[in-house]
N, CA, C and O atoms as CSV, one atom per row, in Angstrom:
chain,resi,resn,atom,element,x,y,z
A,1,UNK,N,N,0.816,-1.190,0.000
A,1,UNK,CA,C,0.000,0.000,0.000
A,1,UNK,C,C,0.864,1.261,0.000
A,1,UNK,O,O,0.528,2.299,-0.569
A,2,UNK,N,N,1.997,1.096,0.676
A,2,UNK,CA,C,3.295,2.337,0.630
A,2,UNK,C,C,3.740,2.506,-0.849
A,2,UNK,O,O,3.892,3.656,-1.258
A,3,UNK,N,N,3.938,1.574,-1.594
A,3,UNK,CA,C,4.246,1.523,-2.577
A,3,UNK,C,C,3.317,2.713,-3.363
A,3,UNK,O,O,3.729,3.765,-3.850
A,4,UNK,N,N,1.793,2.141,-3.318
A,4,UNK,CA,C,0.857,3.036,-4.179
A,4,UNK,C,C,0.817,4.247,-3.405
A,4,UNK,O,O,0.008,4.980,-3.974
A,5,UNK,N,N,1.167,4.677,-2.649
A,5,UNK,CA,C,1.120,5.953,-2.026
A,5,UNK,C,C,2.426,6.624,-2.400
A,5,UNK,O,O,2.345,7.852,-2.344
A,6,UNK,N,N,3.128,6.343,-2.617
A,6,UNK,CA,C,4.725,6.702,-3.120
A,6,UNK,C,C,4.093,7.276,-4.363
A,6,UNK,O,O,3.502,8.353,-4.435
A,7,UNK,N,N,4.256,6.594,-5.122
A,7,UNK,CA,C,3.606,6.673,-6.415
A,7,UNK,C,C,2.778,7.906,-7.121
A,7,UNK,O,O,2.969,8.582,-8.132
A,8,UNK,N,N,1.807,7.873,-6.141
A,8,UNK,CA,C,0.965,8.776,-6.182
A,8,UNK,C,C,1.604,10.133,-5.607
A,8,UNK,O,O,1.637,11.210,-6.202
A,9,UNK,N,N,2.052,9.885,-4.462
A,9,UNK,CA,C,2.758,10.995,-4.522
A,9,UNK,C,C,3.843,12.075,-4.969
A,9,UNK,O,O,4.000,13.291,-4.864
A,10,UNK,N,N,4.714,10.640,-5.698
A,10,UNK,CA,C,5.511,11.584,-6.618
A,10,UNK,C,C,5.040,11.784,-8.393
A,10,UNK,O,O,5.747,12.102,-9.350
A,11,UNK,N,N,3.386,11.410,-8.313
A,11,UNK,CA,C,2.183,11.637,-9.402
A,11,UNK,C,C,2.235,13.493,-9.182
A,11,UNK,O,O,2.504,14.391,-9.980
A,12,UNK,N,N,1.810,13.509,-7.604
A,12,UNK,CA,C,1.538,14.486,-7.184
A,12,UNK,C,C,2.166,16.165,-7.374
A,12,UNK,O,O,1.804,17.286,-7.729
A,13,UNK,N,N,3.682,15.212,-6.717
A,13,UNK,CA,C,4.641,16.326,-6.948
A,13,UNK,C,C,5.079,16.794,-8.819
A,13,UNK,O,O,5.305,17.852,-9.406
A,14,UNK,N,N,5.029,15.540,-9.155
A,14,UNK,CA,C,5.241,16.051,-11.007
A,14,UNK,C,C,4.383,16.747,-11.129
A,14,UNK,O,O,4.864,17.846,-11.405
A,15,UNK,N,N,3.031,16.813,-11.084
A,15,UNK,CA,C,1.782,17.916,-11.327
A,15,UNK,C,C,1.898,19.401,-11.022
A,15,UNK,O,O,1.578,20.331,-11.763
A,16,UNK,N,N,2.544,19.471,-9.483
A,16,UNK,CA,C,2.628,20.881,-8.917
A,16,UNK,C,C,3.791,21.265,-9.735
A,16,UNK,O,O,3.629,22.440,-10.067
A,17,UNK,N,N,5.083,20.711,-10.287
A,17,UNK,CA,C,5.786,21.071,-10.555
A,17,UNK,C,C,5.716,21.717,-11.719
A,17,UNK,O,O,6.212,22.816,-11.970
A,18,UNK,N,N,4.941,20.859,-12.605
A,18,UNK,CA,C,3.931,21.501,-13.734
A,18,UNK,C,C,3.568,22.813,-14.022
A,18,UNK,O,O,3.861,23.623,-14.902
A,19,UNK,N,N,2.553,22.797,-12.634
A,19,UNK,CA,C,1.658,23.951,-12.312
A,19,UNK,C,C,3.113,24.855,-12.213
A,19,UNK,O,O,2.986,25.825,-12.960
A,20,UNK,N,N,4.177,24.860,-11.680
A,20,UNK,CA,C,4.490,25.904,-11.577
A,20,UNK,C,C,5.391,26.610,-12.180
A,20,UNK,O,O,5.779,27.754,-11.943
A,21,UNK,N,N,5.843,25.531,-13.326
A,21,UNK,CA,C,6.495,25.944,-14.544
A,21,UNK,C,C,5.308,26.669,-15.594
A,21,UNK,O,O,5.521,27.589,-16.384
A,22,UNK,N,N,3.924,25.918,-15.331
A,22,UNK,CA,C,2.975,26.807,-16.367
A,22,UNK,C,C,2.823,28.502,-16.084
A,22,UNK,O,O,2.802,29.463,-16.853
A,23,UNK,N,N,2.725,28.368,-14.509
A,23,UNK,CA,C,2.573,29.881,-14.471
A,23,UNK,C,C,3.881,30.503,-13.975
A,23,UNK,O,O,3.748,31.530,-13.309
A,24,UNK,N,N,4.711,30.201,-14.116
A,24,UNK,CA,C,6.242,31.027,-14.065
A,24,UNK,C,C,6.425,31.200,-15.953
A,24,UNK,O,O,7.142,32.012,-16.537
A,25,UNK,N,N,5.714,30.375,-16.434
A,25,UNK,CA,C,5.827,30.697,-18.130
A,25,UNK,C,C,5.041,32.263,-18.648
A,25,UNK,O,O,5.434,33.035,-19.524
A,26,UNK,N,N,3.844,32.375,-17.777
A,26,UNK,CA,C,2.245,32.690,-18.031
A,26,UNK,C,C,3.013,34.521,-17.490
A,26,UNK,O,O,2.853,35.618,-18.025
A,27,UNK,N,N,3.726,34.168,-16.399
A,27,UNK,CA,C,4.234,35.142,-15.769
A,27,UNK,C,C,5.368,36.643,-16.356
A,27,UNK,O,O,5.473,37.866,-16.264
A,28,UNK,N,N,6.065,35.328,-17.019
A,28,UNK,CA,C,7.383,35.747,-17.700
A,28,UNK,C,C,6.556,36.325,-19.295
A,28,UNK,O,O,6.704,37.523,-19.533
A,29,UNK,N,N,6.245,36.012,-19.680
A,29,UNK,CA,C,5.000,36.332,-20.546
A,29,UNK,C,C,4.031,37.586,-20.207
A,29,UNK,O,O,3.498,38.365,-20.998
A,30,UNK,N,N,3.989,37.560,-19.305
A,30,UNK,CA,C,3.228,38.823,-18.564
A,30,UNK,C,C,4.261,39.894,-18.659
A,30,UNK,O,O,4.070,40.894,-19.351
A,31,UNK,N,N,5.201,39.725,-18.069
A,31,UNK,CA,C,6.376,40.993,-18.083
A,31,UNK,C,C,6.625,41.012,-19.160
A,31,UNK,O,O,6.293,42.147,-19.501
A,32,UNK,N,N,7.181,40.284,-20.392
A,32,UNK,CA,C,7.397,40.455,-21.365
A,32,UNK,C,C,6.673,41.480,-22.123
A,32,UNK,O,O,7.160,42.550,-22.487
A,33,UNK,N,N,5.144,40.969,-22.393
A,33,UNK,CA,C,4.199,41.935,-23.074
A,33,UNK,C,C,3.887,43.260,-22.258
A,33,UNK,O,O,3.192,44.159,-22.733
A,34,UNK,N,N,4.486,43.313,-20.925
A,34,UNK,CA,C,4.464,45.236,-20.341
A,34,UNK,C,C,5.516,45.260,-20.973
A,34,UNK,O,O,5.417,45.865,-22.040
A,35,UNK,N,N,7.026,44.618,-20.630
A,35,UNK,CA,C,7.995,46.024,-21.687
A,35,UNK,C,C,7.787,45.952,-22.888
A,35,UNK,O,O,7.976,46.913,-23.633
A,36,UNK,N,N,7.566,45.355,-23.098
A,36,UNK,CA,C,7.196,45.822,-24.639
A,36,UNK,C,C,6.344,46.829,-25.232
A,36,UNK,O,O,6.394,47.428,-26.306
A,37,UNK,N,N,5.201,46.874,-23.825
A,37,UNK,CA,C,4.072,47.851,-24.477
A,37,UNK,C,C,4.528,49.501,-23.889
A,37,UNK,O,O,4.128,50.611,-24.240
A,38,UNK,N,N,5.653,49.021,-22.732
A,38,UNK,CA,C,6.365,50.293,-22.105
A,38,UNK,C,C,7.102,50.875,-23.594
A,38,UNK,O,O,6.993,51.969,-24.150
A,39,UNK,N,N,7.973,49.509,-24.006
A,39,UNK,CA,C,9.038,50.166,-24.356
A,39,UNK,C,C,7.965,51.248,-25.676
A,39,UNK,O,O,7.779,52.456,-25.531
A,40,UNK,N,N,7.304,50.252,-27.098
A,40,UNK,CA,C,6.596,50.940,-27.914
A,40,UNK,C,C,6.203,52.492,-28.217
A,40,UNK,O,O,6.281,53.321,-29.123
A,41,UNK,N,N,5.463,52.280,-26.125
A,41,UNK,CA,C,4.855,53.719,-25.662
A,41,UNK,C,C,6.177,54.616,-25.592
A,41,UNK,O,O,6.350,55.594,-26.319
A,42,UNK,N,N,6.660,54.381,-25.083
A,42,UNK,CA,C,7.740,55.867,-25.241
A,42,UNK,C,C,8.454,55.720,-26.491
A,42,UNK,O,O,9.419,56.483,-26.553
A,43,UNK,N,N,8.293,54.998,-27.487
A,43,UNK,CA,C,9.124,55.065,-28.663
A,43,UNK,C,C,8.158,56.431,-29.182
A,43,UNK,O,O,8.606,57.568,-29.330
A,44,UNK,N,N,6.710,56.004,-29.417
A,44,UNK,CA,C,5.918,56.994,-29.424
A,44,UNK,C,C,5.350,57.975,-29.062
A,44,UNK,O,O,4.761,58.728,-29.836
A,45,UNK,N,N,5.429,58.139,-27.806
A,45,UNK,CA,C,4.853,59.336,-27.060
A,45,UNK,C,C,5.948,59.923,-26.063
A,45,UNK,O,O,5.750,60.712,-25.139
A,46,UNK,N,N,7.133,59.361,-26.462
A,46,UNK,CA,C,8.623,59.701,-25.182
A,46,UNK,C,C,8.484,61.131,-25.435
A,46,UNK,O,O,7.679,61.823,-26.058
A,47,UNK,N,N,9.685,61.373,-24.649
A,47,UNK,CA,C,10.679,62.422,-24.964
A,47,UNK,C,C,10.856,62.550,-26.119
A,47,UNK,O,O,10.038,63.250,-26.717
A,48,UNK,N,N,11.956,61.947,-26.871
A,48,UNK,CA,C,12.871,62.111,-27.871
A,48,UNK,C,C,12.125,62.169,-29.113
A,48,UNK,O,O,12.498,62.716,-30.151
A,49,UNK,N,N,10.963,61.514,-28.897
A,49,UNK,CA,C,9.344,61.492,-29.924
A,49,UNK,C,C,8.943,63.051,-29.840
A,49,UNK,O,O,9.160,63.675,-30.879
A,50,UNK,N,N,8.478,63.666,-28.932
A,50,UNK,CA,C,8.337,64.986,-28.618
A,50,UNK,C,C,9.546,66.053,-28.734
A,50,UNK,O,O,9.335,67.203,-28.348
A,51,UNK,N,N,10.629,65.747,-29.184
A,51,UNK,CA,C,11.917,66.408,-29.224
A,51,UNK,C,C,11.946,66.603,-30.726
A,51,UNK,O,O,12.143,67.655,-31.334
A,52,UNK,N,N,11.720,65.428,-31.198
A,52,UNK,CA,C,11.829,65.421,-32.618
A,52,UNK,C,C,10.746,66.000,-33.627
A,52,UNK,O,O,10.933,66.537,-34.719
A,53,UNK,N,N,9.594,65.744,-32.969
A,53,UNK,CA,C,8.776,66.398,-33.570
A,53,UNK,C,C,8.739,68.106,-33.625
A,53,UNK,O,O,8.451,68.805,-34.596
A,54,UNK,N,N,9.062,68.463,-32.484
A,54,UNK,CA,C,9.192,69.823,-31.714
A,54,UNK,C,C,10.304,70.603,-33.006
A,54,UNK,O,O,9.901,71.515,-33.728
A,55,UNK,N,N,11.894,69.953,-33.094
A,55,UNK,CA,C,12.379,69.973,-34.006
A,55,UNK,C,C,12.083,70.324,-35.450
A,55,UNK,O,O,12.284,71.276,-36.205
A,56,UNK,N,N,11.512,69.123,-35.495
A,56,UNK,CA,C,10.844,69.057,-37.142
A,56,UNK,C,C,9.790,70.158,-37.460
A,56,UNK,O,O,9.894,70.670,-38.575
A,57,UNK,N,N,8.965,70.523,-36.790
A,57,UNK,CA,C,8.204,71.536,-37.068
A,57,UNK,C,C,9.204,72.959,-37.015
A,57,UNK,O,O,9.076,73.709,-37.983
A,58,UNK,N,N,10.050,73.312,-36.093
A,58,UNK,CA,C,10.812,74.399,-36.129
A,58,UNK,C,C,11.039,74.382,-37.506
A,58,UNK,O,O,10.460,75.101,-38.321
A,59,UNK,N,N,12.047,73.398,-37.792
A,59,UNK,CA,C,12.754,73.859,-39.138
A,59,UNK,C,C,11.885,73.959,-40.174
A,59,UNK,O,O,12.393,74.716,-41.002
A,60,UNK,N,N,10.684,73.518,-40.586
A,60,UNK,CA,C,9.951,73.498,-41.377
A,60,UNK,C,C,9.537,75.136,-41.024
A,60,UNK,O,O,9.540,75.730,-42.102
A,61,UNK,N,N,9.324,75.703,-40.348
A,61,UNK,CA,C,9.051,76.834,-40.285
A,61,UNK,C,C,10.476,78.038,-40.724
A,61,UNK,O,O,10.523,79.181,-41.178
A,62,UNK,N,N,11.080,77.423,-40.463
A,62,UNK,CA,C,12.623,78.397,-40.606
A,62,UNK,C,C,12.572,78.191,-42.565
A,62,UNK,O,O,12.765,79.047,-43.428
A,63,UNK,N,N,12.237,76.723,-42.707
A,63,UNK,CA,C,12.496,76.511,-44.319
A,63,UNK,C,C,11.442,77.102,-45.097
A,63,UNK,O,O,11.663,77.177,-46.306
A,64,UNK,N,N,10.075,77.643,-44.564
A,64,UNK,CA,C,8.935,78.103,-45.445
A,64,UNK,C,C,9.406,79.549,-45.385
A,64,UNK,O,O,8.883,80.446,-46.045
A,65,UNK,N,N,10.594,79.742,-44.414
A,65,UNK,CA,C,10.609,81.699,-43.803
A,65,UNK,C,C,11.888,81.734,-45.382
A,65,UNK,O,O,11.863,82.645,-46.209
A,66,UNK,N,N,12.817,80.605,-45.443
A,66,UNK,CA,C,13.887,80.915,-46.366
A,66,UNK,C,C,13.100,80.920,-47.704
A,66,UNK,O,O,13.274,81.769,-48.578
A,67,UNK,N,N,12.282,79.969,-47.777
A,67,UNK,CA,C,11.558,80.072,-49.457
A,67,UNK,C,C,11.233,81.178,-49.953
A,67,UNK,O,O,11.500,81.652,-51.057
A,68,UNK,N,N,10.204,81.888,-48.468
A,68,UNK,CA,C,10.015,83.367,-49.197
A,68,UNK,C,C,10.753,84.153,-49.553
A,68,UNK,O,O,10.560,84.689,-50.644
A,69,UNK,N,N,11.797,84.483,-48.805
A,69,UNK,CA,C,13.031,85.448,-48.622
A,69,UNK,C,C,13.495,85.216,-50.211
A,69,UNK,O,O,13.591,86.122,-51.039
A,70,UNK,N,N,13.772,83.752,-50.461
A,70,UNK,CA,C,14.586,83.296,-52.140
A,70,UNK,C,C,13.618,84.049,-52.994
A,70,UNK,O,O,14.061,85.052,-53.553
A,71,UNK,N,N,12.141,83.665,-53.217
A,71,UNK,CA,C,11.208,84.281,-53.915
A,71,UNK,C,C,11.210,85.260,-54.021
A,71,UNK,O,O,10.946,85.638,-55.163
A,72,UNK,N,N,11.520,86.455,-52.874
A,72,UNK,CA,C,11.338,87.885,-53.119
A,72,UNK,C,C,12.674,87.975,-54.278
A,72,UNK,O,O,12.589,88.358,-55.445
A,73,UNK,N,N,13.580,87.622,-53.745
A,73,UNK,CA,C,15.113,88.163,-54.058
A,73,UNK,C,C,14.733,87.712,-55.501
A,73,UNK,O,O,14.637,88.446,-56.485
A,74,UNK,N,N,14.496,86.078,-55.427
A,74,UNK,CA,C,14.646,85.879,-57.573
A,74,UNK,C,C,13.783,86.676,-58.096
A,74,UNK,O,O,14.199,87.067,-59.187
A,75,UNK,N,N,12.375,87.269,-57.725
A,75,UNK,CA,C,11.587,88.323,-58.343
A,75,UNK,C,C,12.450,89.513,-58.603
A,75,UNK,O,O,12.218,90.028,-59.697
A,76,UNK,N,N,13.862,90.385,-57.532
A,76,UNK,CA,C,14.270,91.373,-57.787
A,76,UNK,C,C,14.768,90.955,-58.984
A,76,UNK,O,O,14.482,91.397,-60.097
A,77,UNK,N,N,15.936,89.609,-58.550
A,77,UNK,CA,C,17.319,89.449,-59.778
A,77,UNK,C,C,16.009,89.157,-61.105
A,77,UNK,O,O,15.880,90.168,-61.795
A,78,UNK,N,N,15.492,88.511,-61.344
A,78,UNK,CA,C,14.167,88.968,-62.647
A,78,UNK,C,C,14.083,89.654,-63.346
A,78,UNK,O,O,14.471,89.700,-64.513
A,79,UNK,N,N,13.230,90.710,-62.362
A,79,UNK,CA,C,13.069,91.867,-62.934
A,79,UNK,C,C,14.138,93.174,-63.421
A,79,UNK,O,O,13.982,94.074,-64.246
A,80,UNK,N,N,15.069,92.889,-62.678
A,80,UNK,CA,C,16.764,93.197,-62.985
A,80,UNK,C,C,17.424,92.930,-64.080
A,80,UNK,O,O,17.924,93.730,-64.871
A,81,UNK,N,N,17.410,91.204,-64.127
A,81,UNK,CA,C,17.922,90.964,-65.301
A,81,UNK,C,C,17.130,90.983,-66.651
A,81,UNK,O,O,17.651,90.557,-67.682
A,82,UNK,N,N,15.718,91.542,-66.618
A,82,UNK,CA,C,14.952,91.533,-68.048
A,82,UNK,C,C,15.194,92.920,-68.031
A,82,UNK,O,O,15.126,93.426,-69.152
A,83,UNK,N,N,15.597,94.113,-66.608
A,83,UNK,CA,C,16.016,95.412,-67.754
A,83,UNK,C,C,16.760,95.773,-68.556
A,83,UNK,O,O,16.540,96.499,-69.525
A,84,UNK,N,N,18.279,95.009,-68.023
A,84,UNK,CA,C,19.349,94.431,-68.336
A,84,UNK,C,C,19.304,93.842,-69.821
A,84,UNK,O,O,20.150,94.071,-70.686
A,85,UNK,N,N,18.156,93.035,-69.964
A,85,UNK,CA,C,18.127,92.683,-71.427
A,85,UNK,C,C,17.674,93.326,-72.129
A,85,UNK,O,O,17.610,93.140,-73.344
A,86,UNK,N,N,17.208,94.334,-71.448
A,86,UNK,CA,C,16.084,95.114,-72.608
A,86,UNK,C,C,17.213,96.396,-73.539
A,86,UNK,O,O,17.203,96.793,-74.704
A,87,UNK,N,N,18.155,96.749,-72.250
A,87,UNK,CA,C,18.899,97.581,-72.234
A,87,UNK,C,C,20.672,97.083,-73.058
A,87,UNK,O,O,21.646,97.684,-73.511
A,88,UNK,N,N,20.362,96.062,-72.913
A,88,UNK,CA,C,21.792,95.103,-74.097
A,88,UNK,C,C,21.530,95.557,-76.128
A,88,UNK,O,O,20.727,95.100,-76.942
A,89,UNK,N,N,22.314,96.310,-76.229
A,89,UNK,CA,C,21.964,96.610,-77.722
A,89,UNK,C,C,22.723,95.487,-78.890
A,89,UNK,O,O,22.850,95.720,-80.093
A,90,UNK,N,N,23.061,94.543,-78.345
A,90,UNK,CA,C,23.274,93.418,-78.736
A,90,UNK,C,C,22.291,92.765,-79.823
A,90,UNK,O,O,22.556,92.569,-81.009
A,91,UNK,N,N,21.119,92.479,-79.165
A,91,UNK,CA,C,20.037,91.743,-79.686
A,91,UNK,C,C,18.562,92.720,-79.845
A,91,UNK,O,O,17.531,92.214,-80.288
């Protein structure tokens, strides 16, 4: 009867041991999918996300301020250089 009780009991202990590799799996799995959803989130909504964007809009504003500035100026050199042509007795 010791025999079947042995038995059973080290039935027993393989089971819990089971159990507790399933949820040390279930667990590790758990942490896994937070950093990940940590790490994602600040890839997107960090700092350096908000730095860059912050960035990127500056210069886009500095680069729409240089376009105009070029535009005025090639309208002067233009209108400059067609008096210039008008004024060449060349042609």
């Amino acid at each position: 009867m010791s025999e079947i009780l042995e038995e059973f009991e080290e039935e027993v202990n393989k089971r819990e041991s089971k159990n507790i590799f399933f949820y040390l799996k279930i667990f590790a799995l758990f942490v896994v999918v937070i950093g990940f959803g940590i790490y994602i989130g600040d890839m997107l909504f960090g700092n350096s996300s908000l730095d860059v964007l912050l960035n990127l809009q500056s210069e886009k504003e500095i680069l729409q301020k240089s376009i105009e500035a070029l535009k005025q100026e090639n309208a002067i050199l233009q209108k400059e250089y067609f008096e210039l042509k008008d004024l060449d007795p060349e042609q």
